[in-house]
N, C-alpha and C positions, 0 to 999 in steps of 0.2 A: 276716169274720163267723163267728164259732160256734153251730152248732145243735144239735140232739137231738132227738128224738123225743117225742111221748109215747105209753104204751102202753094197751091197752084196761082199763086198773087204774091207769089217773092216774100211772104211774112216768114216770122219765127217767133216763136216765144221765147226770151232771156231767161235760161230756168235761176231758180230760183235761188242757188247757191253763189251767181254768177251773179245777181242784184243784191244780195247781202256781201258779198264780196266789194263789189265797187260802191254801196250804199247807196243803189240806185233811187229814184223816186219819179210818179209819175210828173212827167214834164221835162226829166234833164233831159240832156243834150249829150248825143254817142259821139266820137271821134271815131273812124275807121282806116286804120293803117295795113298796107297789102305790103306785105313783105315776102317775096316770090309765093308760095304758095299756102301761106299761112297769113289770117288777120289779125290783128292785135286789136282789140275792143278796147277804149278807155273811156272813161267819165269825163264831158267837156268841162274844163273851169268856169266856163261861161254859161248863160242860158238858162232853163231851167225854171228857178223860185223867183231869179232876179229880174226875166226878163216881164214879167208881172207887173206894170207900175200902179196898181192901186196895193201892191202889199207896202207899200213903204210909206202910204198914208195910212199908219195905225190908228187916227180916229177913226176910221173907217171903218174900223173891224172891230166893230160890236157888237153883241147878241141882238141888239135890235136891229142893227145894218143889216145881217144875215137874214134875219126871218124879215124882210121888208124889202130886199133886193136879191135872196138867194136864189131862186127860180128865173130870173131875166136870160 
């Protein structure tokens, strides 16, 4: 069984078995399903990497992009 915590600000940490499992990454997008007294966590289809739109102008992302607009 896997647990966590929660904190006095309603947080929790996703342990770690539980983000290699759904191949989380920072940024996705959780879905939260309450089925009487159990939640179902799942990875959203959406959101995430894609909701970024400068990743899809790959001129953009170049080594000089980065060091010349990384810190903004």
């Amino acid at each position: 069984m896997i647990t966590s915590k929660l904190t006095t600000k309603a947080q929790t940490t996703i342990p770690q078995p539980v983000r290699a499992a759904l191949r989380l990454q920072p940024g996705d997008e959780l879905i939260y399903q309450i089925d009487d007294q159990r939640v179902i966590l799942t990875k959203s289809s959406r959101g995430g990497k894609t909701d970024d739109p400068f990743r899809t102008f790959s001129e953009w992302n170049s080594a000089a992009d980065t060091r010349a607009y990384g810190n903004l």
